[in-house]
C-alpha positions as CSV (number, residue, x, y, z in Angstrom):
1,X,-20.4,7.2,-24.1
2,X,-22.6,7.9,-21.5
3,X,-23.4,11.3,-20.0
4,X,-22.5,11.9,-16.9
5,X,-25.0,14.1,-15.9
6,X,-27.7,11.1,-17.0
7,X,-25.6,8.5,-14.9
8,X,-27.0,7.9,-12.0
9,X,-30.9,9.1,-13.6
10,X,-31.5,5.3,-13.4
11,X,-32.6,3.5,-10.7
12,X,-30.7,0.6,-11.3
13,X,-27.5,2.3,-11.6
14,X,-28.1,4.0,-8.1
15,X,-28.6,0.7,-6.5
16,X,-25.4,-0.8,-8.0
17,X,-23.3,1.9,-6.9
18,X,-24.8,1.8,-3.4
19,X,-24.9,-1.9,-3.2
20,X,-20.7,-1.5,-4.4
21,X,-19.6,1.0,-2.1
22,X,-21.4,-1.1,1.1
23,X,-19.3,-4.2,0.0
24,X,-16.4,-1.8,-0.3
25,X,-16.7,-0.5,2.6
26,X,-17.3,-3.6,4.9
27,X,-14.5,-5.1,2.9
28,X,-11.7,-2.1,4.5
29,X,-12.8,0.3,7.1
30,X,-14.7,-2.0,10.2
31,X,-11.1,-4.3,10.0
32,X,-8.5,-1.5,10.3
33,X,-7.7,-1.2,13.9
34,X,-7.8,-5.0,15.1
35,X,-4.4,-6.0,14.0
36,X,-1.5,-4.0,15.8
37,X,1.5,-2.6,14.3
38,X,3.8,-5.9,13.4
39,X,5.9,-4.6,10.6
40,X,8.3,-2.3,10.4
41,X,6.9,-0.2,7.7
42,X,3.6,0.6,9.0
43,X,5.0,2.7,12.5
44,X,7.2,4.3,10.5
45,X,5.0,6.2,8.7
46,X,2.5,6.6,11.6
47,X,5.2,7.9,13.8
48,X,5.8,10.4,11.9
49,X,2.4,11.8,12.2
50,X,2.8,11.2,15.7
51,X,5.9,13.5,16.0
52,X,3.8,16.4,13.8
53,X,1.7,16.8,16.1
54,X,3.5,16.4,19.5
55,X,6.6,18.9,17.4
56,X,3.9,21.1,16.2
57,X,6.4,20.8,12.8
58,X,4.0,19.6,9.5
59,X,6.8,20.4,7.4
60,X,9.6,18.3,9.0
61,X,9.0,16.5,11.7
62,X,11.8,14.8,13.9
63,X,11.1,11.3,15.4
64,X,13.3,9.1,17.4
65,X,14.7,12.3,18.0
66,X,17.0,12.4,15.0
67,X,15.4,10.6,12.5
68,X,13.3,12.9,9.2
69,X,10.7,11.6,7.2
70,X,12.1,9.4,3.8
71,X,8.6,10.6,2.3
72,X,6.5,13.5,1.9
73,X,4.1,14.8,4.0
74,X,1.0,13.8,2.7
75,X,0.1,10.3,4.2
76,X,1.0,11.8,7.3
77,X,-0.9,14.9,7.1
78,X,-4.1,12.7,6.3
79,X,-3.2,10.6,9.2
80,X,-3.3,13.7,11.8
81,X,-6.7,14.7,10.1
82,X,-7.8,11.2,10.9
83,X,-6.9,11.1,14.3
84,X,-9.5,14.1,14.9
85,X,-12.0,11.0,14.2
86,X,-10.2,8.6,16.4
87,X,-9.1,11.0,19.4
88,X,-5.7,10.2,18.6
89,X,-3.2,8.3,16.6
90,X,-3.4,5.2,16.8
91,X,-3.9,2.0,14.1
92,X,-7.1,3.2,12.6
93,X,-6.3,6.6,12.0
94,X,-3.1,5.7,10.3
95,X,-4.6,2.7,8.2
96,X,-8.2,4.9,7.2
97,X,-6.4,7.3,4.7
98,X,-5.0,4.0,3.1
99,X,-8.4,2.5,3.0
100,X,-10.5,6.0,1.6
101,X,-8.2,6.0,-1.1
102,X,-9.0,3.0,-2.4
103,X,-12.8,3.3,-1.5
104,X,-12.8,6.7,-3.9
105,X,-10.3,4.8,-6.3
106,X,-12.5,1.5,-7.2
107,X,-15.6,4.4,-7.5
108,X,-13.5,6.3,-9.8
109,X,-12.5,3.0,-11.6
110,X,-16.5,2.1,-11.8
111,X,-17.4,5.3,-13.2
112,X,-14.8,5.3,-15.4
113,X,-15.6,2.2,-17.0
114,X,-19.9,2.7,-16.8
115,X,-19.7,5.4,-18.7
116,X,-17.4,3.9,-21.4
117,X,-18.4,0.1,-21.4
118,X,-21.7,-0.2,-19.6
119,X,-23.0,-0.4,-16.0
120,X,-22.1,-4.0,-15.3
121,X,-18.4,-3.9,-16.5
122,X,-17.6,-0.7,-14.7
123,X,-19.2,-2.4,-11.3
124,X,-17.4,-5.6,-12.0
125,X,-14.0,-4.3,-12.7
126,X,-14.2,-1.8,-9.3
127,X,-14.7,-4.8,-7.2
128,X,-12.4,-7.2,-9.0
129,X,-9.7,-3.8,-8.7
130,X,-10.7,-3.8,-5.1
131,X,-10.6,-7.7,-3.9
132,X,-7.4,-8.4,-5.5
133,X,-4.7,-9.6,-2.9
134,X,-2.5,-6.8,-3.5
135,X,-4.8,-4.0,-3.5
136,X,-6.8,-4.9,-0.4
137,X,-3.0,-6.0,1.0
138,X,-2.1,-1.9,0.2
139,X,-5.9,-0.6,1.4
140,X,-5.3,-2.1,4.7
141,X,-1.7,-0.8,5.4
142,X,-0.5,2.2,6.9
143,X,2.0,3.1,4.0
144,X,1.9,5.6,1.2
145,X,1.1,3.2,-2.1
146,X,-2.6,3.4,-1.9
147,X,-2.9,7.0,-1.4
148,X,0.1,7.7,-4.1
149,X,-2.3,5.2,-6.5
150,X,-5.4,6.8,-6.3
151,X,-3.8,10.5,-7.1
152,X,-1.3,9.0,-10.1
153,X,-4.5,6.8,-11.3
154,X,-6.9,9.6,-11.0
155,X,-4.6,11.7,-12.3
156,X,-4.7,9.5,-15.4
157,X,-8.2,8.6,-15.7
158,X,-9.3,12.6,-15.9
159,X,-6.3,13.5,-18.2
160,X,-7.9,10.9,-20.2
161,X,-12.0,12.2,-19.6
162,X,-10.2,15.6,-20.8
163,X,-8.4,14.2,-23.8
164,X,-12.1,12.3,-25.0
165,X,-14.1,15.5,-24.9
166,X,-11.8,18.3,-25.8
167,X,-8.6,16.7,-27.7
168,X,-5.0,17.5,-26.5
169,X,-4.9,21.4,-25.2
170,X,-6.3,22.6,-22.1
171,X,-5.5,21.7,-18.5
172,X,-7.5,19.0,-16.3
173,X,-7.4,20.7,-13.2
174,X,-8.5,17.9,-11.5
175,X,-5.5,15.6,-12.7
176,X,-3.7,18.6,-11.4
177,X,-4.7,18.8,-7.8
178,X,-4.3,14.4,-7.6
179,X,-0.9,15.1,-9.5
180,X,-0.1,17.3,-6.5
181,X,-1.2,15.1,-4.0
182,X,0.6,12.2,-5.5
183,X,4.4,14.3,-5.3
184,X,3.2,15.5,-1.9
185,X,3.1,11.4,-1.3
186,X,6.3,10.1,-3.0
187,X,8.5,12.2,-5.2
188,X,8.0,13.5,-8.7
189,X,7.6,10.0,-9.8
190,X,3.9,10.9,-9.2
191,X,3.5,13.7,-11.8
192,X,6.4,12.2,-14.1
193,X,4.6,8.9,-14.4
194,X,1.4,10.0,-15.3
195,X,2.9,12.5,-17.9
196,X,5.1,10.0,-19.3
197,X,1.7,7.3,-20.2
198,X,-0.4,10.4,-21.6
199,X,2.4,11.2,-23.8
200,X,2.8,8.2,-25.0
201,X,-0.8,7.7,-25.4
202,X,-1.3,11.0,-27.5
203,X,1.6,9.9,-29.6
204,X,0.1,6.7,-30.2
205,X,-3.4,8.4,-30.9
206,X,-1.5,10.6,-33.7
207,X,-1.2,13.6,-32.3
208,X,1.3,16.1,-32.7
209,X,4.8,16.2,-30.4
210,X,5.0,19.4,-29.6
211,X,1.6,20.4,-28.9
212,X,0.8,17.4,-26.7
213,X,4.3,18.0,-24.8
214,X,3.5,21.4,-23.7
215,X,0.2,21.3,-23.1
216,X,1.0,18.2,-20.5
217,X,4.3,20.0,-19.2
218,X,1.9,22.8,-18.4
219,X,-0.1,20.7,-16.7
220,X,3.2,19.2,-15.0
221,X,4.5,22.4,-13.6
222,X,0.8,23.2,-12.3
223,X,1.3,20.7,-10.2
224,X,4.4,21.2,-8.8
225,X,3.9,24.5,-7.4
226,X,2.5,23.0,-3.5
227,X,5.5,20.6,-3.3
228,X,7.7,23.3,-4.6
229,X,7.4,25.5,-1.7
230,X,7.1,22.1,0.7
231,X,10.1,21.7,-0.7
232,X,12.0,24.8,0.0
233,X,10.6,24.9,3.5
234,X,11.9,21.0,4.3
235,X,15.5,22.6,2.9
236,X,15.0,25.4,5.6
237,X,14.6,23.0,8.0
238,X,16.6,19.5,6.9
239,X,19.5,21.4,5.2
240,X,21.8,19.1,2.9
241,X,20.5,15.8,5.2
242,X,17.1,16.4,3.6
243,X,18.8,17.2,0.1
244,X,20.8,14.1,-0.3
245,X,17.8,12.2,1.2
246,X,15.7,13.5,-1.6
247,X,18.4,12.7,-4.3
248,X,18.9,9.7,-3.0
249,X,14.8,8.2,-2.9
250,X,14.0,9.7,-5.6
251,X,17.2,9.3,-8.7
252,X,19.8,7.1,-6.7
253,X,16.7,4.6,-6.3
254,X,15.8,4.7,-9.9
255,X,19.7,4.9,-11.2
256,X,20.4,1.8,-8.8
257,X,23.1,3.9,-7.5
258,X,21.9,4.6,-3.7
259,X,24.3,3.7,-0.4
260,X,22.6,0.9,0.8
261,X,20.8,-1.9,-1.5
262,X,17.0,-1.7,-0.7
263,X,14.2,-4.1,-2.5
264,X,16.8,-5.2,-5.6
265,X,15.4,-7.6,-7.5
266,X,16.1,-9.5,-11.0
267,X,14.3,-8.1,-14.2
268,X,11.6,-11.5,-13.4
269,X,10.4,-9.9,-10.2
270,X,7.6,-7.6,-11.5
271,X,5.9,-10.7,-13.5
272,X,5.5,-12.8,-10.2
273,X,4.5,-10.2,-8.2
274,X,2.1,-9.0,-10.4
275,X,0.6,-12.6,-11.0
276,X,1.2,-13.0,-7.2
277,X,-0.6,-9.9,-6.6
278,X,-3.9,-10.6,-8.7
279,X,-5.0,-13.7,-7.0
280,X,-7.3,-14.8,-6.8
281,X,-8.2,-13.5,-10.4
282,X,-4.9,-14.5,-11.9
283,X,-6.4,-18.1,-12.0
284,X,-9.2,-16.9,-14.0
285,X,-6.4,-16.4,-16.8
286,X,-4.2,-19.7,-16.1
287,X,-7.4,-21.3,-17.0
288,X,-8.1,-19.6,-19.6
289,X,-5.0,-20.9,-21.4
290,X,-6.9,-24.3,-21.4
291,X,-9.2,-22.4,-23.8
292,X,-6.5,-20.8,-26.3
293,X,-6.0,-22.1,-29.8
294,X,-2.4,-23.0,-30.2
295,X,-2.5,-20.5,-33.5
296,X,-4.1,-17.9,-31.3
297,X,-0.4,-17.6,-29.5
298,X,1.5,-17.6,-32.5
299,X,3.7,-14.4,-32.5
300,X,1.8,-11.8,-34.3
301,X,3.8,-10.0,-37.1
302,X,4.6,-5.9,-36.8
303,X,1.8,-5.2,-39.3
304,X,-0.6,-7.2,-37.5
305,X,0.4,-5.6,-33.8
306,X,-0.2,-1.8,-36.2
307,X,-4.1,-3.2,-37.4
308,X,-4.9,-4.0,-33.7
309,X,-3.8,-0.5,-32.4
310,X,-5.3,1.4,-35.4
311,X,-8.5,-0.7,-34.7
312,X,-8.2,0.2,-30.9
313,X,-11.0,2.6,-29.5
314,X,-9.6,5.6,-26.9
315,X,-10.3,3.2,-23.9
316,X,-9.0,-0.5,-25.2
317,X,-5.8,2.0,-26.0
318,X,-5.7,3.8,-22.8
319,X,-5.6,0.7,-21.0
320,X,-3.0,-0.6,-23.1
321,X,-0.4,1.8,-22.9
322,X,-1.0,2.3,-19.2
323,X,0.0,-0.9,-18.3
324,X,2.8,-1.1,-20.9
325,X,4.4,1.7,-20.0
326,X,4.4,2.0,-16.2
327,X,4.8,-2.1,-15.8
328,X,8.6,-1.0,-18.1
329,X,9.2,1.5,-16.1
330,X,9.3,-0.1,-13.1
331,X,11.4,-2.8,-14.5
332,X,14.1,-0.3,-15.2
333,X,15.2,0.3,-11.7
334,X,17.2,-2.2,-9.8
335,X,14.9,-2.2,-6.5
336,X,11.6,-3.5,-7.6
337,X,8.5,-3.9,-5.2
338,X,5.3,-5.2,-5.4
339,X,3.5,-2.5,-4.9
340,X,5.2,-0.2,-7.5
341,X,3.0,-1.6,-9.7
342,X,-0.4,-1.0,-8.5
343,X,-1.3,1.9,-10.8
344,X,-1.8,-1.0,-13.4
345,X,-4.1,-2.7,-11.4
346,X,-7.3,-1.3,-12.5
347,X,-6.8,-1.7,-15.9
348,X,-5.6,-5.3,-15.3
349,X,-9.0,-6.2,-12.9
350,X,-10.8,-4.7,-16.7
351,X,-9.3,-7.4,-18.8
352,X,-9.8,-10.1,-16.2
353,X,-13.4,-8.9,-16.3
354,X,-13.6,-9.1,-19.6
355,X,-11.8,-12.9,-19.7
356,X,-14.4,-14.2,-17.0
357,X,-17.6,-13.3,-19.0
358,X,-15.7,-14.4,-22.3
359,X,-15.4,-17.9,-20.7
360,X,-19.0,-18.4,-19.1
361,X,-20.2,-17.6,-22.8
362,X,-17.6,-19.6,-24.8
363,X,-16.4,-21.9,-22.1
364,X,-19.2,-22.4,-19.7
365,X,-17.1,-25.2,-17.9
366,X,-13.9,-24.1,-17.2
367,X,-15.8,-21.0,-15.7
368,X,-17.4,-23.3,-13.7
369,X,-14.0,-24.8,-12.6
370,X,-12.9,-21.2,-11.0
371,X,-16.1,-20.8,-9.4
372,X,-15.6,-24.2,-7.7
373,X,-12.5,-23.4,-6.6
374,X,-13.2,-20.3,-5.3
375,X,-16.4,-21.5,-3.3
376,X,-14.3,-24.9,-2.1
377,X,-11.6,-22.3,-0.6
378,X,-14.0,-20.0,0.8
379,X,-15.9,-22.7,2.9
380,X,-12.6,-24.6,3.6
381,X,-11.0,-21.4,5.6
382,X,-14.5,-21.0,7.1
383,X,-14.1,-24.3,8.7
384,X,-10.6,-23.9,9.4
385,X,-11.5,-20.9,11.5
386,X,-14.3,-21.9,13.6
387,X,-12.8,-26.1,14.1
388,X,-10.9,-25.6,16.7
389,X,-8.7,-28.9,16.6
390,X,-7.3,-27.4,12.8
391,X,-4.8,-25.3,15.0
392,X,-5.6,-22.0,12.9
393,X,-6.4,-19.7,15.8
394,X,-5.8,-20.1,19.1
395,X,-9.4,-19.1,20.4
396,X,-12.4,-19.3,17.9
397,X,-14.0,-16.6,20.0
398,X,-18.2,-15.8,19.0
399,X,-17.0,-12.9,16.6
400,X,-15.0,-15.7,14.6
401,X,-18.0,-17.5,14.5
402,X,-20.1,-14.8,13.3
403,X,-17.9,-13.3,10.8
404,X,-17.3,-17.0,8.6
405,X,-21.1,-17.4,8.3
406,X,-20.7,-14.8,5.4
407,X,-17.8,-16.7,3.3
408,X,-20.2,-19.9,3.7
409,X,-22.9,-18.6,2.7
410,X,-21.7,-16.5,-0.6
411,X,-20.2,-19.5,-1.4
412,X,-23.3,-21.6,-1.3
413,X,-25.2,-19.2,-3.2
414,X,-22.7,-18.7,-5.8
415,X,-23.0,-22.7,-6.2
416,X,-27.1,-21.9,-6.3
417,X,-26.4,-19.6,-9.3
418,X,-24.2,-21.5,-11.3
419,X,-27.5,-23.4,-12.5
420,X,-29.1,-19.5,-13.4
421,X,-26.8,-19.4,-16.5
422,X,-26.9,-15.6,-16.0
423,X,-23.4,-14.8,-15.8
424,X,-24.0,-11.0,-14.2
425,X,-25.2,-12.7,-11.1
426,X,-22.6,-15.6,-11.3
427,X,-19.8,-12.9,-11.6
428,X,-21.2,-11.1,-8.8
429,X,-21.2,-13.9,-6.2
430,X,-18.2,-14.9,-7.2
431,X,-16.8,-11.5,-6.2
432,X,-18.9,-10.9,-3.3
433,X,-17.3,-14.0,-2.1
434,X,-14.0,-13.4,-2.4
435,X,-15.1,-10.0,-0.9
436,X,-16.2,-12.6,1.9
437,X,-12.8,-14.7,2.2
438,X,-10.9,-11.0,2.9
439,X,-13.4,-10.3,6.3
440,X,-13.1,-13.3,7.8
441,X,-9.0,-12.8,7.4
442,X,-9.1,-9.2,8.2
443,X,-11.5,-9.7,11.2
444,X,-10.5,-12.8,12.8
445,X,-7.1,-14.9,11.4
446,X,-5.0,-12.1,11.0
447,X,-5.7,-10.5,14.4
448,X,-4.8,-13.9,15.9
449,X,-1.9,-14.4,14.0
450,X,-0.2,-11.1,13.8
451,X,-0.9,-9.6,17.3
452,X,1.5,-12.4,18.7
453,X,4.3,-10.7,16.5
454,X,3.7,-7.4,17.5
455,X,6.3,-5.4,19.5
456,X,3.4,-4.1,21.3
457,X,3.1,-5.8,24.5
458,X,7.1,-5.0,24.9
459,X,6.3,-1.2,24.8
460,X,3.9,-1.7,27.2
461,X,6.4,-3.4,28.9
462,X,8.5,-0.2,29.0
463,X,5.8,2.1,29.6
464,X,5.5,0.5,33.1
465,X,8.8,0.4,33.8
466,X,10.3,4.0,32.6
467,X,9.1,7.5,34.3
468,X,6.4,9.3,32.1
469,X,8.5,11.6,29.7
470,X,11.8,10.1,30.4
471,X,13.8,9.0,27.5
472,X,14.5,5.1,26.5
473,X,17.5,4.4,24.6
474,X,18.0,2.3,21.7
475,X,21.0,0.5,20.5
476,X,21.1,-1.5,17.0
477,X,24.1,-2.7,14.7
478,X,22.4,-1.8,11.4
479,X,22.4,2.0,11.4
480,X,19.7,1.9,9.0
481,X,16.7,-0.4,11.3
482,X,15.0,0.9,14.2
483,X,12.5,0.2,16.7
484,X,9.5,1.6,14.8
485,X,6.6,-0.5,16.6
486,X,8.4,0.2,20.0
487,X,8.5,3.4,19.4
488,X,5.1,4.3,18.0
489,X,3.5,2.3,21.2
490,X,5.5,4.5,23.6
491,X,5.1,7.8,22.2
492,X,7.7,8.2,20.2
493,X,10.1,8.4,23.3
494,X,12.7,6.4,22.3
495,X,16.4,7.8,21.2
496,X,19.2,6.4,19.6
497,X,22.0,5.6,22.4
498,X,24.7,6.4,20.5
499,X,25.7,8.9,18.0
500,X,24.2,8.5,14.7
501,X,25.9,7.0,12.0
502,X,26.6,8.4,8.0
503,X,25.2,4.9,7.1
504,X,21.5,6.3,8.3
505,X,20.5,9.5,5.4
506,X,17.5,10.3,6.9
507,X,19.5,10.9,10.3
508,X,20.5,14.2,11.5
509,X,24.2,14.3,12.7
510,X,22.8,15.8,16.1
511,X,25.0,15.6,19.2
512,X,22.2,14.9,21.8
513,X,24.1,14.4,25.3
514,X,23.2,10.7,26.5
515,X,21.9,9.8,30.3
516,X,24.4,8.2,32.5
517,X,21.3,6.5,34.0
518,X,18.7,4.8,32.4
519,X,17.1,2.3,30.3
520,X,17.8,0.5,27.1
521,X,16.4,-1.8,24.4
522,X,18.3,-4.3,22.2
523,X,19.1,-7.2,21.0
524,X,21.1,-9.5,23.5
525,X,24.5,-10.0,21.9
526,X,24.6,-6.5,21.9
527,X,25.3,-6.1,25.2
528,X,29.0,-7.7,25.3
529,X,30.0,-4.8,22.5
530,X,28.2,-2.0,24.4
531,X,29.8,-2.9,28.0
532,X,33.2,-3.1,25.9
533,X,32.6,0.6,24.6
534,X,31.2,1.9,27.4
535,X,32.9,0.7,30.4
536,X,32.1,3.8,33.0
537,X,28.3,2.0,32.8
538,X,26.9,-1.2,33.9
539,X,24.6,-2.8,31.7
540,X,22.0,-5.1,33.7
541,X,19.1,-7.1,31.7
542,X,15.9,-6.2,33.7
543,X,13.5,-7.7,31.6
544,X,14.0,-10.7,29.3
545,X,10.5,-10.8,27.0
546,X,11.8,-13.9,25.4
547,X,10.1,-12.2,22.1
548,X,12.2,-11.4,18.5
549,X,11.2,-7.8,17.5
550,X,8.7,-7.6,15.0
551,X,11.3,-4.8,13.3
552,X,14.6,-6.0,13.4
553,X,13.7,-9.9,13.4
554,X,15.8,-10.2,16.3
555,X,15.7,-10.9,20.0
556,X,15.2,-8.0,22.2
557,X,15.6,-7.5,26.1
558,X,14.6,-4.4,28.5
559,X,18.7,-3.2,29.9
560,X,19.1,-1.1,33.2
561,X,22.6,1.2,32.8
562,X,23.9,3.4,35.4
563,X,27.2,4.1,36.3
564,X,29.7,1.7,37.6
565,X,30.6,1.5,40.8
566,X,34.6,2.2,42.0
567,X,35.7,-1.2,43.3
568,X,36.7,-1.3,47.0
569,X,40.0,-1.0,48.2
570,X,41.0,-3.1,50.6
């Protein structure tokens, strides 16, 4: 194994790392605030920074103006750090903690790897990690996943540096202070997880029970001291809302047993998304099987499966259990998501790594037959972008342009390379390129696309028509949606217009007197229920946008209540 103080000695190495962290870099951070808010996800995370700062509260912010946070702290506390780059909140400063984290990730991943299986497979596997659909998908969002995976797979990669140089005992106080991080993100999932796979790894390594459990329960309590006293101070401030929020998110989610169904899905769903989720590299291995001896896939017996894990070195085995154990745990629960599963995504981009150079030396062909594909896609959604008769953006504007030169030309000089019959370079043009496909979508289709769905230009909307500082008032069937876009875009001014619901846990029961005269948004069939159950007010549509809310998938319009007037007496 490499030394790590002897790593970057060489010359070579230095410019691989630099030349990686430039395509990383221009693969997440120049993209992150063209595309507005159009999900509901995304503003609800930001918002909540938002409300930090304008509350002065970092413990428990209130937004919507009964509404706490469903997460910890953390993403939001990096988001109000960010905004000291940005001069504010706004889509870049929410996004760039996302994006860092996977920057410092797919480095941590490369080092990782160089040290253990050479310079070109640690590269290799960073960028593959890093141009996977659902990684970049997660690096480019304003949502706690990336940050949580880069603590929890930190966490595990440095528990595993200390277990290779020092055996079981001692404390990595490193995988500590990510452990932390990665509670302060979502839960003790993110110091349970990592435990659970480095127990299970020690166990399968032969070493003993008892000292391995202490030793990494040690290291578990460590790092629950910070969210500890987070903790107590959100019970200060939440009281049994926060409590029951926090049991719920983090035991009824797991247990399948919380009030309202969120993300369930059948056993199945983790093998889709997971294939789903390494494209374009998950091709690599459906052509792969065209390789396979039929006896190769016979079903090896329980004495065979013991050889192969005895024969295993500390890596192969690592890797292994890492994405055995936290792709069953996430089976377990009823609500499944795609992004659960990211954690075994590094360790996934080092077996496709190792599957793409097996088939340029074994299967020079059908290696070719991926590189096709991959260049013939790349140059086909350049064309698509800049033709302006395909239909695929409104207005090919000169940055358009600009931006699919790069996919066209990776792609012809991946094709240039094919005939080198060096697979490094091969390998490394056909990941630039798919490096390439992600900037022309981050920097030019999904602006165009997405921007129309956006709730922004309704906010606006409202911003021109309501008094600075006066309230706008909300009004949606489901006590569990809100207008998150709406409300990020106008400053977090909007409130609910009646009381809350029990439906809603992360809503304070708060009695908030309402305006007798104002201004509302929601959905138009509302209106015949709320003139029903309010009849002392009028209810007048001022403003039709003719536009279905980005957060609700519904139609919204901009109402004008007041009181009603007395009818005359005649």
């Amino acid at each position: 194994m490499m030394n790590q103080s002897s790593l970057f000695r060489n010359r070579h190495t230095q410019l691989a790392f630099a030349a990686m962290i430039i395509v990383l870099i221009i693969t997440y951070i120049p993209w992150l605030g063209l595309t507005d808010f159009n999900t509901k996800g995304e503003p609800r995370e930001a918002i909540v920074a938002l409300s930090m700062i304008q509350s002065d509260n970092y413990i428990l912010p209130v937004s919507m103006g009964v509404d706490i946070p469903y997460k910890p702290p953390f993403l939001a506390w990096l988001i109000v750090g960010a905004s000291h780059l940005t001069n504010g909140i706004n889509e870049f400063a929410s996004r760039l903690p996302s994006a860092i984290s996977a920057i410092i990730l797919s480095i941590g991943i490369a080092l990782f790897y160089t040290r253990r299986k050479g310079l070109f497979i640690g590269i290799a596997t960073a960028l593959i990690f890093s141009t996977s659909i659902e990684v970049w998908r997660a690096a480019m969002a304003c949502r706690v996943d990336m940050t949580l995976t880069a603590c929890m797979v930190g966490a595990l990669l440095l528990l595993q540096l200390r277990y290779t140089q020092k055996g079981v005992s001692g404390i990595s106080w490193g995988a500590v202070l990510l452990m932390t991080g990665a509670m302060l993100t979502k839960g003790p999932v993110g110091i349970i997880l990592p435990c659970l796979v480095m127990m299970i790894y020690y166990l399968a390594r032969g070493e003993q029970f008892l000292q391995a459990f202490l030793w990494l329960s040690l290291t578990a309590v460590m790092a629950t001291i910070v969210p500890a006293i987070w903790y107590a101070a959100a019970i200060g401030q939440g009281g049994d809302t926060f409590i029951n929020l926090v049991i719920e998110e983090n035991f009824g989610r797991f247990l399948g047993k919380m009030s309202y169904d969120s993300h369930v899905n059948p056993w199945w769903y983790n093998f889709v998304t997971l294939a789903a989720g390494m494209l374009p590299y998950t091709l690599v291995a459906v052509i792969a099987l065209f390789a396979t001896r039929i006896n190769c896939l016979a079903k090896p017996t329980l004495s065979k499966w013991r050889q192969r894990l005895a024969g295993m070195d500390k890596t192969e085995l690592f890797n292994i259990t890492v994405i055995a154990v936290i792709f069953i745990f996430y089976c377990i629960p009823k609500s499944k998501r795609s992004v659960y599963l990211l954690p075994i995504y590094p360790f996934v981009a080092y077996y496709i790594c190792l599957l793409l150079k097996w088939l340029y030396y074994n299967h020079h062909r059908l290696s070719n037959i991926y590189t096709i594909l991959i260049t013939t896609v790349s140059i086909a959604i350049s064309a698509a972008t800049v033709i302006p008769v395909t239909g695929l953006l409104p207005d090919v504007s000169l940055w358009s342009r600009f931006i699919a030169i790069f996919p066209v030309s990776a792609a012809i000089a991946t094709l240039y390379f094919i005939k080198r019959h060096d697979y490094k370079v091969v390998m490394m043009s056909i990941i630039v390129t798919t490096a390439s496909i992600f900037w022309l979508v981050s920097g030019s289709l999904l602006p165009a696309i997405l921007n129309q769905k956006s709730d922004r230009h309704v906010a606006l909307t409202l911003q021109q028509l309501v008094s600075p500082g006066e309230p706008i008032y909300t009004s949606i069937d489901d006590p569990m949606l809100r207008y998150y876009t709406i409300g990020f875009y106008t400053g977090d001014r909007l409130r609910l217009f009646d009381k809350p619901t029990t439906g809603a846990s992360a809503t304070l029961q708060i009695n908030a007197p309402v305006s007798t005269d104002g201004w509302l948004i929601t959905a138009p069939q509302n209106l015949p229920k709320l003139r029903e159950q309010h009849p002392g007010l009028t209810f007048k549509t001022a403003v039709n946008p003719g536009h279905r809310s980005c957060d609700t998938r519904d139609s919204v319009v901009i109402v004008r209540f007041y009181p009603r007037q007395p009818e005359s007496q005649f």
